[in-house]
C-alpha positions as CSV (number, residue, x, y, z in Angstrom):
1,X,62.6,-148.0,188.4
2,X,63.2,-151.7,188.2
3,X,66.0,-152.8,185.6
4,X,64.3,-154.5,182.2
5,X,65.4,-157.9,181.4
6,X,66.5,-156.1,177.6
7,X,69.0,-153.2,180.1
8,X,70.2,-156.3,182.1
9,X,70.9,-158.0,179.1
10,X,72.2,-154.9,177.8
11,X,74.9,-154.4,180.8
12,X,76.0,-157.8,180.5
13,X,77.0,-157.9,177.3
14,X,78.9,-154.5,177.6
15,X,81.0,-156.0,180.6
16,X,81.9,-158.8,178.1
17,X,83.0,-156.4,175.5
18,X,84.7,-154.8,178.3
19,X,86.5,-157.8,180.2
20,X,87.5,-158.6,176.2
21,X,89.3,-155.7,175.2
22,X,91.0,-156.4,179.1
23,X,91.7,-160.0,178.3
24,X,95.9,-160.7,177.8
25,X,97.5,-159.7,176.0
26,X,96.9,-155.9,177.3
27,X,97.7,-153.3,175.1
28,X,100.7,-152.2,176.3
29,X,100.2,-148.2,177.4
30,X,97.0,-149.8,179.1
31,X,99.0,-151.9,181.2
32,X,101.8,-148.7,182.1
33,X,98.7,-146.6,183.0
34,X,97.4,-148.8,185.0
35,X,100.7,-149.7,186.9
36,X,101.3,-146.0,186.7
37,X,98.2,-144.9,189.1
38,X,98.7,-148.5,191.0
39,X,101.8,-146.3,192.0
40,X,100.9,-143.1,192.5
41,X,97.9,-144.4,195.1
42,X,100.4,-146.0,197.0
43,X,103.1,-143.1,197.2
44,X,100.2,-141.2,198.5
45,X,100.1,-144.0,200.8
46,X,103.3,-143.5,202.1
47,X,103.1,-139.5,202.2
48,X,99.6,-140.2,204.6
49,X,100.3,-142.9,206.7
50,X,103.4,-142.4,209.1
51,X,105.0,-145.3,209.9
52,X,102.8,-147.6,207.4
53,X,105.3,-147.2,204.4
54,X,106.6,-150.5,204.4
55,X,103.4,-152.4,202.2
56,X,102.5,-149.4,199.7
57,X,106.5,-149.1,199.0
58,X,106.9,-152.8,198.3
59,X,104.1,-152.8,196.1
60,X,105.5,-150.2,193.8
61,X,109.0,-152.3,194.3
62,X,107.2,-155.1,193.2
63,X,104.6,-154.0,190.6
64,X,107.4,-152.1,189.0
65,X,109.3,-155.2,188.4
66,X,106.6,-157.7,187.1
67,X,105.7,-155.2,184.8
68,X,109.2,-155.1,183.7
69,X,108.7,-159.0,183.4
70,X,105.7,-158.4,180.6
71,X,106.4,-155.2,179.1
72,X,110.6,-155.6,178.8
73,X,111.3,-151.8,178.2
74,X,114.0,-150.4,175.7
75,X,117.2,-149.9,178.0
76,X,116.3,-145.6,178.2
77,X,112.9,-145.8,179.2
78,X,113.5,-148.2,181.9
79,X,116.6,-146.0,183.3
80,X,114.3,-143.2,183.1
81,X,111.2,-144.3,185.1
82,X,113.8,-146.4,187.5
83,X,115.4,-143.3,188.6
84,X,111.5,-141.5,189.0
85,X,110.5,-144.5,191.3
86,X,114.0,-144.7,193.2
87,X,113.4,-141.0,193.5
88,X,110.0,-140.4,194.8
89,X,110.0,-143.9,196.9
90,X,113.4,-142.2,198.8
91,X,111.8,-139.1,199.1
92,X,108.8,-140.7,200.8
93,X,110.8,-142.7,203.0
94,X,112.9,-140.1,203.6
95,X,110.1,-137.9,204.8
96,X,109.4,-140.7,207.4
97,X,112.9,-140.5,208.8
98,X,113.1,-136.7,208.7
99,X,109.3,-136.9,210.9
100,X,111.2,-139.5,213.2
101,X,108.8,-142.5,212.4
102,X,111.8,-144.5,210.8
103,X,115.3,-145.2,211.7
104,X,117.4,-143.9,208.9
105,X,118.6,-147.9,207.9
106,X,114.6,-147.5,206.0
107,X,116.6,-146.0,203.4
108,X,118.3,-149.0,202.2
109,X,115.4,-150.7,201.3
110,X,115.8,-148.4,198.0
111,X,119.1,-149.8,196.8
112,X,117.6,-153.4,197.4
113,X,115.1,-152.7,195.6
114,X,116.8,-151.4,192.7
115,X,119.1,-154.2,192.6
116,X,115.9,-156.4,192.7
117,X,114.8,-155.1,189.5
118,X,118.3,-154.9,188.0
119,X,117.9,-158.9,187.9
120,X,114.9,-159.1,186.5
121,X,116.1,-156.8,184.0
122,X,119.2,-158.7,183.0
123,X,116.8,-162.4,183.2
124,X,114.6,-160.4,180.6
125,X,116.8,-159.3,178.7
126,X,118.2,-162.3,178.3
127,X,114.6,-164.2,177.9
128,X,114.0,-162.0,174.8
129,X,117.8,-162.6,173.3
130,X,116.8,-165.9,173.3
131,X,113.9,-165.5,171.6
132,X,114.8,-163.5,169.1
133,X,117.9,-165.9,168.0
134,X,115.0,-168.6,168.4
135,X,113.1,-166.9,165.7
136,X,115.7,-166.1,163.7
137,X,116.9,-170.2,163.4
138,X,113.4,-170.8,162.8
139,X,112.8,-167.9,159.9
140,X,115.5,-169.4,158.5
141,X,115.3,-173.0,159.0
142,X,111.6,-173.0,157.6
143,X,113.1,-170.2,154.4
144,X,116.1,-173.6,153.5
145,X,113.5,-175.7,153.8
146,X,111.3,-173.8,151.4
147,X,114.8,-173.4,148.7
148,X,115.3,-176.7,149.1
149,X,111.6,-178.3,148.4
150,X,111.5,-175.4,145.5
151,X,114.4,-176.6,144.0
152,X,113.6,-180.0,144.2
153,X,110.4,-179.3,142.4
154,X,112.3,-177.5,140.0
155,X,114.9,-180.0,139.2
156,X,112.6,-182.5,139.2
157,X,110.4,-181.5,136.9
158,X,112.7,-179.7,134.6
159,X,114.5,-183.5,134.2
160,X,111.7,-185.4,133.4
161,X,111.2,-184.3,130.0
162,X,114.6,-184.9,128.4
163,X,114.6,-187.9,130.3
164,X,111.8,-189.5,128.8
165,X,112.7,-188.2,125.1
166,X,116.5,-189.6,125.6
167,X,114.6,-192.9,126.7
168,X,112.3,-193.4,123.8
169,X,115.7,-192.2,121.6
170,X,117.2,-195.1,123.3
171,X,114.3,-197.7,122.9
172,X,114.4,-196.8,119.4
173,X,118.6,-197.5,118.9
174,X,117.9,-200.4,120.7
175,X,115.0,-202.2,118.2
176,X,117.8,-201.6,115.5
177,X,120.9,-203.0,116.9
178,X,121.7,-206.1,116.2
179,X,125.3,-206.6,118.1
180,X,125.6,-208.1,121.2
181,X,128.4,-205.4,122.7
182,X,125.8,-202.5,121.3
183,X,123.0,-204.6,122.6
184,X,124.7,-204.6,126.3
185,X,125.5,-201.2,126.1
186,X,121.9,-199.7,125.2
187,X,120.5,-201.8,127.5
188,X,122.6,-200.4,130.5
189,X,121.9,-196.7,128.6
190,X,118.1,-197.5,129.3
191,X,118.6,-199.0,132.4
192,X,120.2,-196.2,133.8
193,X,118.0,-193.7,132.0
194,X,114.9,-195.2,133.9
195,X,116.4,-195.2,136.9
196,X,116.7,-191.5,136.3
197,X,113.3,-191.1,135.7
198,X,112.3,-193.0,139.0
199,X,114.5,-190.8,140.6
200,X,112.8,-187.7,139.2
201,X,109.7,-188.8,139.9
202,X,110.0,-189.3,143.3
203,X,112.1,-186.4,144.7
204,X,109.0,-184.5,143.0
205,X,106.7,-186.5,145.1
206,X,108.9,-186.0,148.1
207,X,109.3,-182.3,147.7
208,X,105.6,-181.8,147.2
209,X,104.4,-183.8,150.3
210,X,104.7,-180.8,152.5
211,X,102.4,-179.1,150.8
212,X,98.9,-178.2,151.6
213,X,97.2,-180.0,147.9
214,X,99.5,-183.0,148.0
215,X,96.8,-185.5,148.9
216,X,93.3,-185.9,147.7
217,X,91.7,-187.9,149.9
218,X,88.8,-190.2,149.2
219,X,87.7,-193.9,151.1
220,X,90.1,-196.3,150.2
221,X,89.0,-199.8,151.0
222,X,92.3,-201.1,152.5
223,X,91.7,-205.1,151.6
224,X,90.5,-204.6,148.4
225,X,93.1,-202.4,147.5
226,X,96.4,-204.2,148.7
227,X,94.9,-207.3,146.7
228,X,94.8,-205.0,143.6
229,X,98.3,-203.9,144.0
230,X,99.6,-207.3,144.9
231,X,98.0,-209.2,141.5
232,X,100.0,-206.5,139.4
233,X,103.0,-207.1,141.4
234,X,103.0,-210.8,141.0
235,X,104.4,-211.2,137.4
236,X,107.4,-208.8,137.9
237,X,109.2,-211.1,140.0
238,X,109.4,-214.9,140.7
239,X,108.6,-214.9,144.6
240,X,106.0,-216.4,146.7
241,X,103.6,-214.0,146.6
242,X,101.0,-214.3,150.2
243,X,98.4,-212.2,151.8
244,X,98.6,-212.2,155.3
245,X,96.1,-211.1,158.0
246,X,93.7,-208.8,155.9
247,X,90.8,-206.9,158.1
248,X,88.5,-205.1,155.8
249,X,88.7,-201.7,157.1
250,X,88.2,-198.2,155.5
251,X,90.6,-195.2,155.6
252,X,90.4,-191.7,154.5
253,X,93.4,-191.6,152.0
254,X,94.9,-190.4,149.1
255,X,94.9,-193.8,146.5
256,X,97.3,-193.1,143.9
257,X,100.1,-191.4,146.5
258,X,99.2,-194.7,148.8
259,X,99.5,-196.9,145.9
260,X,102.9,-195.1,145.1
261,X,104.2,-195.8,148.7
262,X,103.1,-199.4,148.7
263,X,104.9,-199.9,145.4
264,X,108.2,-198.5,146.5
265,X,107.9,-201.0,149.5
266,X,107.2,-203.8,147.5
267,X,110.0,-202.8,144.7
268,X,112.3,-202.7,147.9
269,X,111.0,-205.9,149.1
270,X,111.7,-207.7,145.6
271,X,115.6,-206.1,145.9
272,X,116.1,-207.8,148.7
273,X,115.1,-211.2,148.2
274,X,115.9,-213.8,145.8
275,X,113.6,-216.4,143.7
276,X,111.5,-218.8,146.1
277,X,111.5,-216.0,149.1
278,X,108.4,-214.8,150.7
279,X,106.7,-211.9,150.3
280,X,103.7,-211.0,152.6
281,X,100.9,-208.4,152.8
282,X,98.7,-207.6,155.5
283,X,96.8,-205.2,156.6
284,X,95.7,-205.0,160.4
285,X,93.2,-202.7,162.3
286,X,93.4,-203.9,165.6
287,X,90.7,-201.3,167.9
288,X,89.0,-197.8,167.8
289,X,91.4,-195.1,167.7
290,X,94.9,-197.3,167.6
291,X,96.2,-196.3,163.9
292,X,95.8,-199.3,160.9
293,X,98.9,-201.2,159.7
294,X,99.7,-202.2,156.3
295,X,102.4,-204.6,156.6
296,X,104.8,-205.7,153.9
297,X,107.1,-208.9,155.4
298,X,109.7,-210.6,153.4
299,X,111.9,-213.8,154.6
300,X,115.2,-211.9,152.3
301,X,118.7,-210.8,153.8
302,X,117.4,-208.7,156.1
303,X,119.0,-204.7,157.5
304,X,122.1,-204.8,158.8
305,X,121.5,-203.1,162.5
306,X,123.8,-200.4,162.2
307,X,121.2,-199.6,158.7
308,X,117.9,-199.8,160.4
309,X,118.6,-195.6,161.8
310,X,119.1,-194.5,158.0
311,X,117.0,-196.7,155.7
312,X,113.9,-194.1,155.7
313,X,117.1,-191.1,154.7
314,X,117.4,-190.0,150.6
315,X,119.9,-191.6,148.6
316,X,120.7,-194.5,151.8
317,X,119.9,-197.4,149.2
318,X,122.4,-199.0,151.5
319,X,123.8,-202.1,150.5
320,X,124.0,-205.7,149.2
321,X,121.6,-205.9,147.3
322,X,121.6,-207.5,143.7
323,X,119.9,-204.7,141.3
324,X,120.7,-201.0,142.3
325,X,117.8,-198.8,144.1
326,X,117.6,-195.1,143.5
327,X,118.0,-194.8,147.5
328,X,114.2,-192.7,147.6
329,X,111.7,-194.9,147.5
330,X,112.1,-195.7,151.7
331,X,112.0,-191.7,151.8
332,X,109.1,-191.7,149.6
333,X,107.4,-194.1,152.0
334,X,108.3,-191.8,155.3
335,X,106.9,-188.6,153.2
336,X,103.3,-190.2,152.3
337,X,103.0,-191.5,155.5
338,X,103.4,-188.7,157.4
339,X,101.7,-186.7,155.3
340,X,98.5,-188.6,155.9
341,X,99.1,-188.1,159.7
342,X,101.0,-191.6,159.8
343,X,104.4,-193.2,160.2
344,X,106.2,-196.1,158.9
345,X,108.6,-198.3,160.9
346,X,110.8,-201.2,160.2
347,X,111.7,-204.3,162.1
348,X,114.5,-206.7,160.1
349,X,116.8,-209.7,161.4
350,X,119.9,-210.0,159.0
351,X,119.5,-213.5,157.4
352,X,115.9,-213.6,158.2
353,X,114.1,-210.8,156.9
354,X,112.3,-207.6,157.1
355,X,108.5,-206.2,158.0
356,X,108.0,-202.5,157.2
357,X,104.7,-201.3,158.5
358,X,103.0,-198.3,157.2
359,X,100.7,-196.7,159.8
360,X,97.7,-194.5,158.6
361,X,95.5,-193.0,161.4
362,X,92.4,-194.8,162.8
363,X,89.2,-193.9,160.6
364,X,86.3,-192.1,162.5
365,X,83.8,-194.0,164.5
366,X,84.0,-197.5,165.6
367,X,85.8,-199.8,163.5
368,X,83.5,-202.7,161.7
369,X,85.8,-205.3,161.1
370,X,85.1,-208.0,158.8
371,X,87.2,-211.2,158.5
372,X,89.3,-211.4,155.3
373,X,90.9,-214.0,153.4
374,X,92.9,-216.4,155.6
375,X,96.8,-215.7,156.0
376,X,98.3,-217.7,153.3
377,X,96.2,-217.5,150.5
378,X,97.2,-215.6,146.8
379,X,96.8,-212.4,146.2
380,X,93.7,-212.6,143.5
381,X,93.0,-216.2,143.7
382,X,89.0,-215.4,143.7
383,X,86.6,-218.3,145.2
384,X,85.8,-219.2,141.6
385,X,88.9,-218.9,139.8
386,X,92.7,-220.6,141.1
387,X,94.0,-218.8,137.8
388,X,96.0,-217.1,139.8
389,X,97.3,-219.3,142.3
390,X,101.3,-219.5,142.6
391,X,103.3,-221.3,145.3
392,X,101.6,-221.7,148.3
């Protein structure tokens, strides 16, 4: 009677289930079973076929050791069922030699054999040592890793609160002194407690970048948004504030941990110059799938080359300049960046200035770029309104 299309069908789908549970990894008494009546066929072989020994013996030889090769034995078993093939194989050669079909040299081919799968014994052996020392360094690479991000949550956290009530205690002494020695000294007290605070603030940010909630991610109009962080940045310091090339472009990213990366670029930006230097944003999407480019340029002292290695490393505030750093805010950059699937690299002259550029990956589907302001102009000076406007 003619198959059905539904038993077709049927038969099929029960050699996919089948060719499934056959797909590798095999379960491991599968695969000795299997090699284990491989064998026996050909032993047979050798027992029927006088003077035909020499392919069904190398095939046990051979099977026997790439098995080895997946299944890497305990050392017992594989003395064990090496002596039963050494055995049987020299009894069926033997057989051959007492019948007068083979010379007696046929019998070597046993302890070459043998030796044959010693080696791939002692290569696996020595595979799975260095696997297992592999995996151990990486067990407890990734469990430092883990101490270390815990406790710099911890610490991190745990500081900020009596930092911020010993810093409004301070703010406090300091609206009723009236000395200019006590003045000095509260003002370094609450200088140095806010640098404490930064600190805190950003190891917390740097230990929780790893982690699978640490950005929220939204569309983040890139032009827009570097003119928004460059009008508050303006006041703070007296430097010619410019916009470079500005492409309006759209990323998928988290605002407020972008902003805080930005910031700490700018902040190190301002350290490193002095009063009438440039400072330059830009942000540049140059094709489909090539990742976009904020760029913060300043015309300040620039990175000493033997620096430019260690600048993105905690605590490396490296250096000359004027006001002190807290030596995280380049690491706070590297973390946000990658964690957004980015990078950030730096290119600095000494005497002539640095350009840090923060890359965030390409958005999906073809990029629609639209001309922004020309390079030059003032971060917020609007079409209507010069209010803004600063050294050109």
């Amino acid at each position: 009677m003619p198959t059905t299309d539904g038993g077709l069908a049927e038969r099929i789908s029960g050699l996919g289930r089948f060719a499934v549970r056959l797909s590798w990894p095999f379960r491991p008494a599968l695969l000795d079973a299997v090699w284990a009546a491989f064998s026996v066929v050909n032993l047979l072989a050798i027992f029927a076929f006088e003077g035909w020994e020499t392919v069904p013996f190398h095939f046990i030889w051979i099977s026997f050791t790439l098995l080895y090769g997946f299944r890497t034995w305990a050392a017992r078993p594989t003395l064990t069922v090496l002596g039963v093939v050494m055995a049987t194989t020299a009894a069926a050669i033997g057989l051959d030699v007492a019948r007068g079909t083979e010379p007696f040299a046929e019998l070597t081919e046993v302890p070459l054999m043998a030796a044959m799968f010693l080696a791939m014994v002692w290569h696996a052996r020595r595979k799975l040592t260095a696997e297992q020392e592999s995996r151990r360094v990486g067990e407890e690479n990734a469990r430092l890793l883990a101490t270390q991000r815990r406790f710099l949550q911890d610490a991190s956290h745990q500081l900020r609160t009596p930092i911020t009530i010993a810093l409004g205690h301070a703010e406090l002494l300091a609206g009723d002194l009236t000395g200019h020695q006590e003045g000095h000294d509260i003002e370094v007290v609450l200088g140095e407690l806010n640098r404490l605070r930064r600190i805190a603030e950003r190891l917390l940010v740097i230990a929780a970048a790893e982690g699978p909630e640490f950005l929220q991610r939204e569309a983040v109009e890139l032009d827009s948004f570097t003119m928004e962080i460059l009008r508050r940045w303006r006041p703070t310091a007296d430097r010619r504030w410019q916009l470079g090339r500005l492409d309006k472009v759209t990323v998928q990213a988290d605002r407020e941990r972008l902003g805080l990366a930005v910031d700490a670029l700018l902040e190190n930006a301002v350290r490193h110059t002095a009063s009438g230097d440039v400072i330059k944003l830009s942000v540049v999407a140059v094709g489909y799938g090539l990742p976009v480019r904020m760029i913060v340029a300043d015309s300040g002292q620039g990175i000493p080359e033997g620096l430019l290695r260690h600048v993105f490393d905690r605590f490396r505030s490296g250096d000359n300049a004027p006001t002190r750093g807290t030596g995280l805010g380049l690491a706070l950059v590297s973390a946000v960046a990658r964690a957004h699937g980015g990078d950030v690299v730096v290119n600095s002259t000494p005497g002539q200035g640095s350009e840090f550029e923060l890359l965030l990956p390409a958005p999906a589907g073809p990029l629609a770029l639209m001309p922004g302001p020309a390079p030059g102009k003032v971060a917020g000076a609007d079409a209507a309104d010069g209010r803004l406007a600063r050294k050109p």
